[in-house]
Each structure stands twice: as C-alpha cells, then as structure tokens.
Backbone as a chain_set.jsonl record, in Angstrom:
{"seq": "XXXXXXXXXXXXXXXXXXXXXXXXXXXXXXXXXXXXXXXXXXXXXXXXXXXXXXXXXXXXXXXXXXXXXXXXXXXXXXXXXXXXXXXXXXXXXXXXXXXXXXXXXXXXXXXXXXXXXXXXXXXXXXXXXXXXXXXXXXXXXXXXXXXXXXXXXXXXXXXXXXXXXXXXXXXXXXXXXXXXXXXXXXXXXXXXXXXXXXX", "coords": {"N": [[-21.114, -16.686, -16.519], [-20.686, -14.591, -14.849], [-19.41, -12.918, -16.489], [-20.815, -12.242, -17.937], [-22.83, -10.622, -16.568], [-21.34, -8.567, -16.244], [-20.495, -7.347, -18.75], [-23.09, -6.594, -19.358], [-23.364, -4.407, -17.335], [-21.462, -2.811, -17.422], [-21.262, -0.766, -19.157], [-23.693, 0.897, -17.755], [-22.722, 1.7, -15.481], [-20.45, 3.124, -16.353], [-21.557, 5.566, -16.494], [-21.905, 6.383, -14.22], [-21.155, 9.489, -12.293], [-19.204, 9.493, -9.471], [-20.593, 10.21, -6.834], [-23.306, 9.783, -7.255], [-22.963, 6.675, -7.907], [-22.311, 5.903, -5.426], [-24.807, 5.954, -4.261], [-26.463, 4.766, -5.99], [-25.478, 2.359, -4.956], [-25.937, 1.681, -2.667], [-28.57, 1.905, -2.746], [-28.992, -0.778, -3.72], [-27.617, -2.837, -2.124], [-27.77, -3.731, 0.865], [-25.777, -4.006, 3.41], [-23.921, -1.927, 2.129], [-22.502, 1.121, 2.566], [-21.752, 4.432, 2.287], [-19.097, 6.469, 3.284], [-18.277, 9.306, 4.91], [-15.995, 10.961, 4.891], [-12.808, 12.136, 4.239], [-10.415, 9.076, 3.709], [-8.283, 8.064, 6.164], [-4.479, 8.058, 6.598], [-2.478, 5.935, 5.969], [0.359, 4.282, 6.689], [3.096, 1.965, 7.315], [5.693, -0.022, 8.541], [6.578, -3.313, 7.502], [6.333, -6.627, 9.243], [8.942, -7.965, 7.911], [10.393, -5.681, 7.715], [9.824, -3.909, 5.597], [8.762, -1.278, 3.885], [5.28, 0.549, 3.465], [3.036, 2.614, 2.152], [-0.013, 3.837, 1.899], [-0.839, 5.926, -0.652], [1.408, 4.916, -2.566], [-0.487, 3.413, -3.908], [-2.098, 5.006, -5.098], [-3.182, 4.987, -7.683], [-4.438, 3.346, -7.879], [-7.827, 1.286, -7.674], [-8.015, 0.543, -4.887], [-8.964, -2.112, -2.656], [-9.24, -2.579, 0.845], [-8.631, -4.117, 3.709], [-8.955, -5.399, 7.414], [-7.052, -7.051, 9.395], [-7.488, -8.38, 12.75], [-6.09, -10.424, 15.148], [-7.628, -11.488, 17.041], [-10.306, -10.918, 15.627], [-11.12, -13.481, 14.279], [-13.653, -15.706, 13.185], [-15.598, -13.964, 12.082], [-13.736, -12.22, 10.163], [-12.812, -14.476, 8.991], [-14.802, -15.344, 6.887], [-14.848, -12.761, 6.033], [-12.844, -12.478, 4.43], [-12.471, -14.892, 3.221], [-14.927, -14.204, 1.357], [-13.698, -11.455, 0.231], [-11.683, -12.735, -1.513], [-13.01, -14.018, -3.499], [-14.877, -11.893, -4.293], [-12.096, -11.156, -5.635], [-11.027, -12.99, -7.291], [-13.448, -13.011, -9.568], [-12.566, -10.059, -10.28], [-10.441, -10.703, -11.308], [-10.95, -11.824, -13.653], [-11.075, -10.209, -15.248], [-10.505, -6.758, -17.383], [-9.939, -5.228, -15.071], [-7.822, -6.205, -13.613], [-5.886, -5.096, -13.87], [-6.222, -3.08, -12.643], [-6.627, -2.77, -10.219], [-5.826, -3.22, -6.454], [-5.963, -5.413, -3.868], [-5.654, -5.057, -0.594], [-4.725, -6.252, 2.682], [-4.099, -5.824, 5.888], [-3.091, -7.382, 8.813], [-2.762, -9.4, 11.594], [-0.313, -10.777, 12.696], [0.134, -14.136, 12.044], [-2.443, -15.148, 11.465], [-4.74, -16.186, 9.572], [-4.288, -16.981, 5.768], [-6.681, -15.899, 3.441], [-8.085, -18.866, 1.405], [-7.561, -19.204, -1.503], [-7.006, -16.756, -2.611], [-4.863, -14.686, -4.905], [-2.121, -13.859, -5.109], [-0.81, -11.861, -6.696], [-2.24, -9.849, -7.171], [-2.48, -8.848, -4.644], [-1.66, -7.554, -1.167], [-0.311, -8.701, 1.687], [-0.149, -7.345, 4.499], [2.283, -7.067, 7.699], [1.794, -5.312, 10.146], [5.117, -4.223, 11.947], [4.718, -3.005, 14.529], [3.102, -4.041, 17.748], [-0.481, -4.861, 18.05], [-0.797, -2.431, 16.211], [-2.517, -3.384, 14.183], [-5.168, -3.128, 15.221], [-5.742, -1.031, 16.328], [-4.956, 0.351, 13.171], [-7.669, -0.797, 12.283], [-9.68, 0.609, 14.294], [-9.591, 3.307, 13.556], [-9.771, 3.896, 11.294], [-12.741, 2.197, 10.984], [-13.915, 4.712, 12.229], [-15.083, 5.846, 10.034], [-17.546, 4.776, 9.378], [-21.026, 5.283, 10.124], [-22.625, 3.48, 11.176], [-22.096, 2.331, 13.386], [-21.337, -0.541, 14.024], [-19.868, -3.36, 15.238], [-18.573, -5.705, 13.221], [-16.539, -6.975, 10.737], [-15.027, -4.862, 8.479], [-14.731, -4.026, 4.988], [-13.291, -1.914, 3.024], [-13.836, 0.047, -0.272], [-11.974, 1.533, -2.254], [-11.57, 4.842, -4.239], [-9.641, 5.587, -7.153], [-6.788, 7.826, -6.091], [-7.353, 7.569, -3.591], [-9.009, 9.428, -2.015], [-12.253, 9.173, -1.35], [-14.238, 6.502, 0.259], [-16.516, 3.498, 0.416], [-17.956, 1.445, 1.828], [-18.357, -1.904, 2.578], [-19.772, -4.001, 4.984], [-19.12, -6.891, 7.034], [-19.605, -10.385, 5.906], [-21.844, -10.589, 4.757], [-22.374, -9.267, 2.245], [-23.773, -9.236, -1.187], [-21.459, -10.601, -3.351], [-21.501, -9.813, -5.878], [-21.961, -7.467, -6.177], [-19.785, -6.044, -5.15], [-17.941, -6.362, -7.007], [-19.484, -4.834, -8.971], [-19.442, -2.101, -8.222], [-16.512, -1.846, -7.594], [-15.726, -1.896, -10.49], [-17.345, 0.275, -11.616], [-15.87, 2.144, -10.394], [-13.277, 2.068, -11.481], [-14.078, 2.835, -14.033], [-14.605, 5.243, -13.376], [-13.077, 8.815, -13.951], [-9.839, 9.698, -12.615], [-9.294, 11.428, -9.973], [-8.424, 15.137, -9.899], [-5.773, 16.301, -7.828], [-6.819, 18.908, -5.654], [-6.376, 21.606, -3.673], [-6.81, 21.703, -0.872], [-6.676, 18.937, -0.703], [-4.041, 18.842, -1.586], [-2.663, 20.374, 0.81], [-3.515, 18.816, 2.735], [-1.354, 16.573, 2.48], [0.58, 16.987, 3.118], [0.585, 17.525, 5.928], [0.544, 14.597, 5.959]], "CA": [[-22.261, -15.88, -16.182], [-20.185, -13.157, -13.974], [-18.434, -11.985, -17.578], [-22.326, -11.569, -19.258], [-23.633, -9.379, -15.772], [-20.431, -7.302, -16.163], [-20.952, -6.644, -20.232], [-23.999, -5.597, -19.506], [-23.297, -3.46, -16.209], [-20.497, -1.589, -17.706], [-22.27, 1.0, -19.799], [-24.695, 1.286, -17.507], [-22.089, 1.875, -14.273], [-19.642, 3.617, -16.301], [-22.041, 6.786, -16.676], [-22.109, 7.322, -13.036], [-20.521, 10.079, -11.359], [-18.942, 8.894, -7.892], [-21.911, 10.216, -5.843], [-24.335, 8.409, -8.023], [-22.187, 5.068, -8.024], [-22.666, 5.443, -3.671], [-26.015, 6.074, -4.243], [-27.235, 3.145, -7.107], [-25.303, 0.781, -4.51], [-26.618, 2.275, -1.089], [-29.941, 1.122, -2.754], [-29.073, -2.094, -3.713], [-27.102, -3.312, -1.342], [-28.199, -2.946, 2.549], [-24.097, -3.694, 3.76], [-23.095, -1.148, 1.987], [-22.262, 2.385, 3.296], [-20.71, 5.811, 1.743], [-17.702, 7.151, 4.296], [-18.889, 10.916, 4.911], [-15.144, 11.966, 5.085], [-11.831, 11.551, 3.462], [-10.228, 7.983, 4.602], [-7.038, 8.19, 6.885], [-3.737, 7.634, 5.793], [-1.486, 4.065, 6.217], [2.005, 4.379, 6.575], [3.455, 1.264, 8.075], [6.562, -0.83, 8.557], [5.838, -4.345, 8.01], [7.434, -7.288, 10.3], [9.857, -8.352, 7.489], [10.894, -4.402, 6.953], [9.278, -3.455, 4.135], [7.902, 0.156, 4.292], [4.047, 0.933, 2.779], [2.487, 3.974, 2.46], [-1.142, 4.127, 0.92], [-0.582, 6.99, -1.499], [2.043, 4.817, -3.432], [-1.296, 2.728, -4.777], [-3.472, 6.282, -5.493], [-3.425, 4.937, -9.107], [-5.237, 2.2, -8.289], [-8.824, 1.469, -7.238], [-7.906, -0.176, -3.487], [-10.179, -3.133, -1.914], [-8.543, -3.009, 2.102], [-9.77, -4.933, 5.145], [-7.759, -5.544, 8.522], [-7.836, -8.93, 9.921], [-6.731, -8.614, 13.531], [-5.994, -11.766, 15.897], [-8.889, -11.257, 17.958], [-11.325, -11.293, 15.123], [-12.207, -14.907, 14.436], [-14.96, -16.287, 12.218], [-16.218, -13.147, 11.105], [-12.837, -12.064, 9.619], [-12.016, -15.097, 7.836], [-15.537, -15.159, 6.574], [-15.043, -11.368, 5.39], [-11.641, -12.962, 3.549], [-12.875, -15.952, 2.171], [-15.485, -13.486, 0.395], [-13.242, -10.663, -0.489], [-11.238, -13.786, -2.329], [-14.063, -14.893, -4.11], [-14.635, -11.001, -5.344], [-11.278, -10.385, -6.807], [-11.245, -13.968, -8.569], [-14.32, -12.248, -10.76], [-12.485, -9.115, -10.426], [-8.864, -11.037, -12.046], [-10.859, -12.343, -14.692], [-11.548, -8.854, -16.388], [-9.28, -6.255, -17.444], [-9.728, -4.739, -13.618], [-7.258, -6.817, -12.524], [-4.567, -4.132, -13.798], [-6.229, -1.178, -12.135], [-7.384, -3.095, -9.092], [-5.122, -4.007, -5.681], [-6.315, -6.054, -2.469], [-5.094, -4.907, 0.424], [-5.16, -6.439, 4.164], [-3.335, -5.494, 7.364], [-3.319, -8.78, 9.469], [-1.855, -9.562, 12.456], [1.226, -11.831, 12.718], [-0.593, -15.558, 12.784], [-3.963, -14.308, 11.138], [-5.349, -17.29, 8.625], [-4.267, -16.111, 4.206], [-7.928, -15.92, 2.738], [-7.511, -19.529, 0.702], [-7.708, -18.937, -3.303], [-6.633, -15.424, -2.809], [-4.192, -14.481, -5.882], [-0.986, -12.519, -4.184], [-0.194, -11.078, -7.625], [-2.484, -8.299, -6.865], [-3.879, -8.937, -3.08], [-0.823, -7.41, -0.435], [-0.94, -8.929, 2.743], [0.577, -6.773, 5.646], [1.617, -7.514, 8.777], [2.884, -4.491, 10.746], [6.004, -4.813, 12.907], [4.315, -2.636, 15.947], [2.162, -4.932, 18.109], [-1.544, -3.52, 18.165], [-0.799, -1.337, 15.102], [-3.753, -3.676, 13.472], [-6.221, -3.529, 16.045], [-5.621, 0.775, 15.977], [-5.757, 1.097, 12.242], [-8.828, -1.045, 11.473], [-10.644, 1.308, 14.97], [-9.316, 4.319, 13.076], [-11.267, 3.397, 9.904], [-14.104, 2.095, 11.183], [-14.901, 6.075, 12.257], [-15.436, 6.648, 9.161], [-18.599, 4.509, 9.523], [-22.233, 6.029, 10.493], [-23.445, 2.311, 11.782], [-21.375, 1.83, 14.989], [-21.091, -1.933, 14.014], [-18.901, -4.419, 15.509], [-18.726, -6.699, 12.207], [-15.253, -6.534, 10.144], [-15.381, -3.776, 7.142], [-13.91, -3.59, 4.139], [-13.197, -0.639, 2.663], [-13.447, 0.021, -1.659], [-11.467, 3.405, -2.575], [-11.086, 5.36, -5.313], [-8.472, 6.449, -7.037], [-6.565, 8.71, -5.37], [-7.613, 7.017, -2.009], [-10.246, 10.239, -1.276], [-12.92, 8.54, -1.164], [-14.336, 5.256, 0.245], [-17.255, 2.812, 0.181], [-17.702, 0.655, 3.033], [-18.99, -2.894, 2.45], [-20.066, -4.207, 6.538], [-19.315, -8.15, 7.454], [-19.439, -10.85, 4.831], [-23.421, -11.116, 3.806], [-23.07, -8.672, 1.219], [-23.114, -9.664, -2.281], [-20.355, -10.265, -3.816], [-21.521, -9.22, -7.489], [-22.35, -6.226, -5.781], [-18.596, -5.253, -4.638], [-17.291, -6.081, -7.981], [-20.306, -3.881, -9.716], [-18.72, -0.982, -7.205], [-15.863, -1.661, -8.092], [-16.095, -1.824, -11.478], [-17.909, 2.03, -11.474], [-15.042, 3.276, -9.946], [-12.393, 1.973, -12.688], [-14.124, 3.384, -15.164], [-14.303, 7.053, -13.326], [-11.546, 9.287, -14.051], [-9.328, 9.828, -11.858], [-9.348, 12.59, -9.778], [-7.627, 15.716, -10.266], [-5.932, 16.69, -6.584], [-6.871, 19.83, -5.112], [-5.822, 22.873, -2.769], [-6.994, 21.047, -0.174], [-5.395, 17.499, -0.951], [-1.811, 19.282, -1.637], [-2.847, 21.108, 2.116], [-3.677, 17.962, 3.384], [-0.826, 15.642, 2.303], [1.927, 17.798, 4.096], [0.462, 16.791, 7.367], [0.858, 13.501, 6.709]], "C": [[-21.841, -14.528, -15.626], [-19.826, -12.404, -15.08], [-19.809, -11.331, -18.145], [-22.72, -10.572, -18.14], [-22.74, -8.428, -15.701], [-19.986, -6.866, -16.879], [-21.654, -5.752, -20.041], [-24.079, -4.736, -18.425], [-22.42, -2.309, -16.384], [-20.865, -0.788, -18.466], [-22.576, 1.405, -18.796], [-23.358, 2.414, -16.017], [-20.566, 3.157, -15.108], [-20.197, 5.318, -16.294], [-22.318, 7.205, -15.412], [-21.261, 7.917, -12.691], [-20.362, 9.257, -10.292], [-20.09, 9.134, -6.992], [-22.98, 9.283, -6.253], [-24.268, 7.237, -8.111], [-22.72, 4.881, -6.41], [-24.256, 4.934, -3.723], [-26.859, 5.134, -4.645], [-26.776, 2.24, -5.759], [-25.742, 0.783, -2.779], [-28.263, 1.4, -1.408], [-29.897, -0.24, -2.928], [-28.408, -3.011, -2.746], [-27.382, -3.097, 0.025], [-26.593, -3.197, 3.148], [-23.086, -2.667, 2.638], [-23.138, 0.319, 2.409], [-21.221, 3.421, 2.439], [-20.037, 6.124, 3.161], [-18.563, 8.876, 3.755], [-17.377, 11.517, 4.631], [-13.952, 11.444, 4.239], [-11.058, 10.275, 4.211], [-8.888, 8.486, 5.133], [-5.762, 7.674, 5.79], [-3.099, 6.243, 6.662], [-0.705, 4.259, 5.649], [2.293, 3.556, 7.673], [4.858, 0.527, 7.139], [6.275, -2.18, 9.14], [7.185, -4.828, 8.869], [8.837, -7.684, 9.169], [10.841, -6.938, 6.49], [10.74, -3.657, 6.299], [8.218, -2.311, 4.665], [6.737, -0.253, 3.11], [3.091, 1.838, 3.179], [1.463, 3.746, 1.762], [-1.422, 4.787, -0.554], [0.386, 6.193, -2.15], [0.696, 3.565, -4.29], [-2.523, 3.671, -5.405], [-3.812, 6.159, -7.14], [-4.629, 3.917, -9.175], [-6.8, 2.525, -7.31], [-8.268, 0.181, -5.778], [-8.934, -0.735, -2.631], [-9.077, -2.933, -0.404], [-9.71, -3.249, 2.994], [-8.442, -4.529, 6.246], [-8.07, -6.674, 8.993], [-6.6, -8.638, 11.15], [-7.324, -9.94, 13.989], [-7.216, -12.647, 16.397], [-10.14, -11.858, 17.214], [-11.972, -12.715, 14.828], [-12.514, -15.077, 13.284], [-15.423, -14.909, 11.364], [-15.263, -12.021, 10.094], [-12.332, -12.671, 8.679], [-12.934, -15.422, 6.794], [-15.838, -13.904, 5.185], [-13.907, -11.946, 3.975], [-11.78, -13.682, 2.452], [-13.73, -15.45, 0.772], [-14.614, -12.547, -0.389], [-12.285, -11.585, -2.156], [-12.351, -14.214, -3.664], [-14.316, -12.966, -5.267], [-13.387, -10.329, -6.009], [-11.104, -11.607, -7.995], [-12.459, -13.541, -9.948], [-13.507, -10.901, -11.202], [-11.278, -9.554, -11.728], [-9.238, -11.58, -13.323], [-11.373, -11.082, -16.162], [-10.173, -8.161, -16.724], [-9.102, -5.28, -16.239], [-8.672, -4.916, -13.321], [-6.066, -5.684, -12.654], [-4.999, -3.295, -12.867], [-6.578, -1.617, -10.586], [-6.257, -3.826, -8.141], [-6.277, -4.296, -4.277], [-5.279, -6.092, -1.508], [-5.616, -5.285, 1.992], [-3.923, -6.6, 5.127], [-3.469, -6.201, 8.264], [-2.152, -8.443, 10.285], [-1.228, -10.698, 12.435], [0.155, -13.197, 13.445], [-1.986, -15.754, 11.786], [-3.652, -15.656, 10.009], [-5.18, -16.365, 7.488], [-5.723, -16.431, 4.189], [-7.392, -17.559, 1.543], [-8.069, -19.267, -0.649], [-7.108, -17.51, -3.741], [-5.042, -15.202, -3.895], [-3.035, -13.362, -5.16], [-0.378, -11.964, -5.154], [-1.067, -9.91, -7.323], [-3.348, -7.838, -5.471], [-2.117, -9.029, -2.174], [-1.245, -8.079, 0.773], [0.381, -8.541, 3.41], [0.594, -6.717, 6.602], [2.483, -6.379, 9.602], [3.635, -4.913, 11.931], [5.511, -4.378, 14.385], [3.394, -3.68, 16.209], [0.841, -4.245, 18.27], [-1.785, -2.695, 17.269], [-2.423, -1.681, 14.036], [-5.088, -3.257, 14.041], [-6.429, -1.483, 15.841], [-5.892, 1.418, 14.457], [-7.253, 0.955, 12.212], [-10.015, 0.08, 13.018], [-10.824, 2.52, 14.377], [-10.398, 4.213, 11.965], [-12.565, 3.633, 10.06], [-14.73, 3.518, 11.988], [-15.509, 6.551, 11.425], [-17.275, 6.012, 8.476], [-19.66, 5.001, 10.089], [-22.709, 4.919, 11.755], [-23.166, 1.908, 13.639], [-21.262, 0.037, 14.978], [-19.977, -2.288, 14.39], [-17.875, -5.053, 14.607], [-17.112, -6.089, 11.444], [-15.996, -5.491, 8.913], [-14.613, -3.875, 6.085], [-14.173, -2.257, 3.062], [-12.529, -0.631, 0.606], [-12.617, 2.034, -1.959], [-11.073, 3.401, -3.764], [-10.13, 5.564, -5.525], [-8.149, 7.571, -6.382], [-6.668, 8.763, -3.838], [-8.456, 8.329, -1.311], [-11.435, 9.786, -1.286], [-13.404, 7.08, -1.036], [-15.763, 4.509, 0.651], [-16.874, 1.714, 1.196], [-18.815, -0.403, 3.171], [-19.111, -3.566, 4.246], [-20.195, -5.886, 5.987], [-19.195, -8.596, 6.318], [-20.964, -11.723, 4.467], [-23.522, -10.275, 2.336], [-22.564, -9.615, -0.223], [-21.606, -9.296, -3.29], [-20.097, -9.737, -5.477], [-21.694, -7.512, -7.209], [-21.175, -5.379, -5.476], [-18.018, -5.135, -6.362], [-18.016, -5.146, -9.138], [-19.254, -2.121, -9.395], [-17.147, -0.788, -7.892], [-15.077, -1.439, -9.514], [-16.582, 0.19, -12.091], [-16.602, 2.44, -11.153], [-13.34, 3.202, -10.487], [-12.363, 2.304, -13.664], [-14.306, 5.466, -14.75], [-12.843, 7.709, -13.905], [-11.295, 9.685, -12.611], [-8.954, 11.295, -11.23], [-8.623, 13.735, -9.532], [-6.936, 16.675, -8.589], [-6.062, 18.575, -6.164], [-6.142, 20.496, -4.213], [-5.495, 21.835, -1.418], [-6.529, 19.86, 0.065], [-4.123, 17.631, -0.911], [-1.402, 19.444, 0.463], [-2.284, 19.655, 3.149], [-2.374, 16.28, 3.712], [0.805, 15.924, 2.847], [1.971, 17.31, 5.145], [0.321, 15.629, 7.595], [1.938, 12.872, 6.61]], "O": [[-22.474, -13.497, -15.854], [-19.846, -11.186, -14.9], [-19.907, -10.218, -18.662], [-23.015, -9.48, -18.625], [-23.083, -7.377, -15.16], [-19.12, -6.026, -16.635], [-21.455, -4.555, -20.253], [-25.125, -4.093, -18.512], [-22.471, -1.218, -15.815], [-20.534, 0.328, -18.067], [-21.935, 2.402, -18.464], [-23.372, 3.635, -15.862], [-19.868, 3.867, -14.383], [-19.384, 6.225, -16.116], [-22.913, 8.273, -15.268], [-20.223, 7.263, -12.597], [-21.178, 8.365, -10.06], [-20.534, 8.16, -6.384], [-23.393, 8.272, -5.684], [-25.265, 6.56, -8.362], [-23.421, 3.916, -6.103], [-24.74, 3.868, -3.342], [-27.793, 4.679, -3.986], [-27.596, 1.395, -5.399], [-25.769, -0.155, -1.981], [-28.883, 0.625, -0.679], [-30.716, -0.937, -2.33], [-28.905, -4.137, -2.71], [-27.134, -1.934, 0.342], [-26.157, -2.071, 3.387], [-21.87, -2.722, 2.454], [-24.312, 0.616, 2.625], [-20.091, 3.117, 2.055], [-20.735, 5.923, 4.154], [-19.118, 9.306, 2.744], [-17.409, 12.632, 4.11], [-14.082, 10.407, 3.589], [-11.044, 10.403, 5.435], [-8.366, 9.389, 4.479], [-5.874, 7.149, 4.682], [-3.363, 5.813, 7.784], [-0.65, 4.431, 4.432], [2.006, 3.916, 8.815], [5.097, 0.462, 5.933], [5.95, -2.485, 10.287], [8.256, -4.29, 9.15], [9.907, -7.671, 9.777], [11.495, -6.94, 5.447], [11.424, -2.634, 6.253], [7.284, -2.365, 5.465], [6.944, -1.01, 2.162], [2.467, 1.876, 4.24], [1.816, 3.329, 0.658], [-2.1, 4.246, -1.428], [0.644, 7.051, -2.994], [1.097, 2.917, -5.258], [-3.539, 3.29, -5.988], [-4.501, 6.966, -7.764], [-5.452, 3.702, -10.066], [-6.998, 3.476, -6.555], [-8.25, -1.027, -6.016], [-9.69, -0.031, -1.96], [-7.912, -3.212, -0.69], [-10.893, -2.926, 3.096], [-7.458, -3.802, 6.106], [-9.176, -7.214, 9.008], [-5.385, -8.616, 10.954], [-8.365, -10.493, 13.637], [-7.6, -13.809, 16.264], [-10.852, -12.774, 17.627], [-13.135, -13.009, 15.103], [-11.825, -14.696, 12.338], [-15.56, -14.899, 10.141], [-15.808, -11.159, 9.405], [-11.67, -12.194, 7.757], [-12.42, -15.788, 5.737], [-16.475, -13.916, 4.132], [-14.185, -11.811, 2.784], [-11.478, -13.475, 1.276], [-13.556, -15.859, -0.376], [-14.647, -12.673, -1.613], [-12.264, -11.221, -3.332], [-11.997, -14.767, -4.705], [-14.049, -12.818, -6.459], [-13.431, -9.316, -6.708], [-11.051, -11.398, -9.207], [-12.223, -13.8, -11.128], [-13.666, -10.538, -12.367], [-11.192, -8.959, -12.802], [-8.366, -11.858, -14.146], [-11.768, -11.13, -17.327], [-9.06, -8.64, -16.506], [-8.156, -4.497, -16.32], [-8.138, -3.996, -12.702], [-5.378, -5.398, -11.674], [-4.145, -2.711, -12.2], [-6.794, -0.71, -9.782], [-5.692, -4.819, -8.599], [-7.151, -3.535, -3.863], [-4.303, -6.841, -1.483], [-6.632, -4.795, 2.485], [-2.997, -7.405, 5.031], [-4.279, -5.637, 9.001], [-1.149, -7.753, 10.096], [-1.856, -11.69, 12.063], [-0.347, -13.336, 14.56], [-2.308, -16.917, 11.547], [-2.517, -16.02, 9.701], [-5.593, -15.212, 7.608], [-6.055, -17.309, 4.985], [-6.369, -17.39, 0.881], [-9.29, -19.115, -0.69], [-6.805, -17.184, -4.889], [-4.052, -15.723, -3.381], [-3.285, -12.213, -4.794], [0.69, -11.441, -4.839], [-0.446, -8.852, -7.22], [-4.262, -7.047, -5.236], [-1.394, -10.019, -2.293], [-2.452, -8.109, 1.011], [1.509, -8.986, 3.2], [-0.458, -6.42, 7.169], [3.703, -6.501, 9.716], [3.189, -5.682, 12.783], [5.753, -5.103, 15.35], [2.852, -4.274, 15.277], [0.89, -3.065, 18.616], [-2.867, -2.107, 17.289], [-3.148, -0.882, 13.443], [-6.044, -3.062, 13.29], [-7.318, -0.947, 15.18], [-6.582, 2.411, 14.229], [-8.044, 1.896, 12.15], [-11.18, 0.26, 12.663], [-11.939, 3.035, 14.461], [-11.606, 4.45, 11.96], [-13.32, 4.53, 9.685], [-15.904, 3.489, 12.357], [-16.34, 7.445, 11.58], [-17.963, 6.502, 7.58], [-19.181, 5.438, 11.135], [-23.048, 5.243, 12.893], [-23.797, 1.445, 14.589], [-21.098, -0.541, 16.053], [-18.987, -1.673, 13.996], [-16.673, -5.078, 14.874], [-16.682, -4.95, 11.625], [-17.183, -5.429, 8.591], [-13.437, -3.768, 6.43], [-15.212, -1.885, 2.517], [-11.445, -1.031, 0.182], [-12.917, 3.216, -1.791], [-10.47, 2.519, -4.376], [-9.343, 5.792, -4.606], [-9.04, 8.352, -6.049], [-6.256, 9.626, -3.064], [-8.581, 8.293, -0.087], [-11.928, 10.888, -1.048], [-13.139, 6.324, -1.971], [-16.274, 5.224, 1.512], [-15.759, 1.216, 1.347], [-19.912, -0.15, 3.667], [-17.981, -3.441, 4.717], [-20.898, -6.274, 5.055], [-18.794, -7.831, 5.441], [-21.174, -12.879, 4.1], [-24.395, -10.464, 1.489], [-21.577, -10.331, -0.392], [-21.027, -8.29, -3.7], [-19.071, -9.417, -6.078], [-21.541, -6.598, -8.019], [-21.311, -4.156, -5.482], [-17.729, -4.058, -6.883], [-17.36, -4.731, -10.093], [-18.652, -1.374, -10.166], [-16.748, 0.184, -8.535], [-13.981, -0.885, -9.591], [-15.991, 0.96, -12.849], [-16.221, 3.334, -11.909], [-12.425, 3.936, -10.112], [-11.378, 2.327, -14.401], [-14.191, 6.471, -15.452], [-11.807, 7.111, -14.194], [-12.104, 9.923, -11.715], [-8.406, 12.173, -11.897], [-7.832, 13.424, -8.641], [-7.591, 17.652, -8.224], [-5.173, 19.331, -6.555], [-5.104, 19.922, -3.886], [-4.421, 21.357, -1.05], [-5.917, 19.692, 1.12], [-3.261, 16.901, -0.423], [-0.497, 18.972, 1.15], [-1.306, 19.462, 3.872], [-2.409, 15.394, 4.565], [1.807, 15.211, 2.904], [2.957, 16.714, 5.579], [0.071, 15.173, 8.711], [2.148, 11.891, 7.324]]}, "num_chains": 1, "name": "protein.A"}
C-alpha cells in the first residue's frame, strides 16, 4: 500500500519547489515546522575516534535526531518511528539518496528494526556534546517545545524541516522526504562559500 501512495505522490511532489514542499506539508501535517534559518554545522569526534562532519553527507537528503540520556520515552518513541519511516523509505529507490542520522549519548537504547546500512548512529566522545547540539538545533524552532525533533534536510544541508515528537505521520515524513529527492540540488552560493570558511 506505502509503494501505491508513493506512485501516486511522486509526480505530484516532484513539481514542488522547496518553499512549496514546506508549505503543502505545514498544511498537512500540524508537527511539522519550516526552520526560518540555515541549520548549524556538526563536526564531531565520536567515542570510538571516528571524525564526522555534516557537509561530507551534503549529497544526500539527511533525516537527524539526537537522543540524549536524559530523554526517555519520548526519544525512543521519536526512534522507534523514525525506524518505521526509513523501512518505507529503504524500500524505494530513496534509499541511495537518503541517510539517517542520530547523535546519542553513550548507553542511549538503538531504535529496534533500524537498518545501519544507511542510519549512522553517533556517539560523541565529549560528555554533554549531545545534550548542546540537539539545544543548538532546536533554535532553529519557532514552537519553544520540549518534545524531541527531528530534523529532514536538503541537499546541501541549507535547509531544514522540522518534524516535533513522535505523533506525526509517518507517511507524511517520507512524502517530505521524498519532495526533496526529487529537487535538484542546490547550486552553493556567495554566501555558502562565505559561510563555510567560518566553520
């Protein structure tokens, strides 16, 4: 049934511009949210060494969450779902253009079913480093919510789409995401070159 609503969604989703994609899913969705600004960058050293910088996945369309310690129920909740939308996402030809990314703290529950061929799970070596990105982020929210976030980005990681907690639908992330595999990819600017010095 998920392969027939995402036949017939892909025409329709591939003719949106990026503003128009926020916009169709702003209406349909009440947890979802447009980011007003460009998202931060993530450059970390996990605990077993391994450097990761954001910008080496700008090809891809990037699902990230953060699952610190603290969070609980409404973290593994957010997980269990994000799991559930890349299994629809792995059964298309998304799954090339599409990574799942989450920044967990050392201990933090895997999401169970979650596919680690294209879903990273990072645990940085600083202590706190989780609890600091995912506050960092969540500025880029309007709502002031509590609730975990996950965050859909475009290529190029300038823009991002901000799904709140784990009520939203989940045909609804992979619609989103979906739109924003078939955009092109965007061509970087003055401003992006400007911007990628300072980080």
């Amino acid at each position: 049934m998920l392969l027939a609503v995402l036949s017939v969604s892909t025409p329709a989703l591939a003719d949106h511009p990026g503003d128009r994609l926020d916009e169709a899913m702003a209406a349909k969705e009440p947890d979802f949210e447009q980011a007003e600004r460009h998202p931060p960058a993530i450059k970390l050293r996990t605990v077993d060494g391994a450097e990761f910088d954001l910008r080496d996945l700008e090809d891809k369309v990037v699902v990230l969450s953060f699952l610190p310690q603290e969070c609980g129920t409404p973290c593994a909740d957010q997980q269990a779902l994000l799991a559930e939308v890349q299994e629809a996402v792995n059964v298309t030809p998304m799954r090339e253009m599409v990574s799942f990314v989450t920044v967990a703290s050392s201990g933090s529950p895997v999401a169970p079913g979650r596919d680690d061929a294209n879903w990273l799970g990072l645990t940085p070596r600083e202590e706190g480093a989780v609890a600091e990105l995912g506050a960092e982020w969540a500025e880029l929210s309007r709502r002031g919510e509590e609730g975990p976030m996950a965050y859909v980005l475009g290529r190029g990681a300038r823009s991002a789409g901000i799904f709140h907690g784990a009520d939203f639908d989940r045909i609804n992330m992979v619609l989103y995401v979906n739109g924003l595999t078939n955009a092109h990819p965007p061509e970087p600017g003055l401003f992006d070159r400007i911007r990628r010095l300072f980080q």
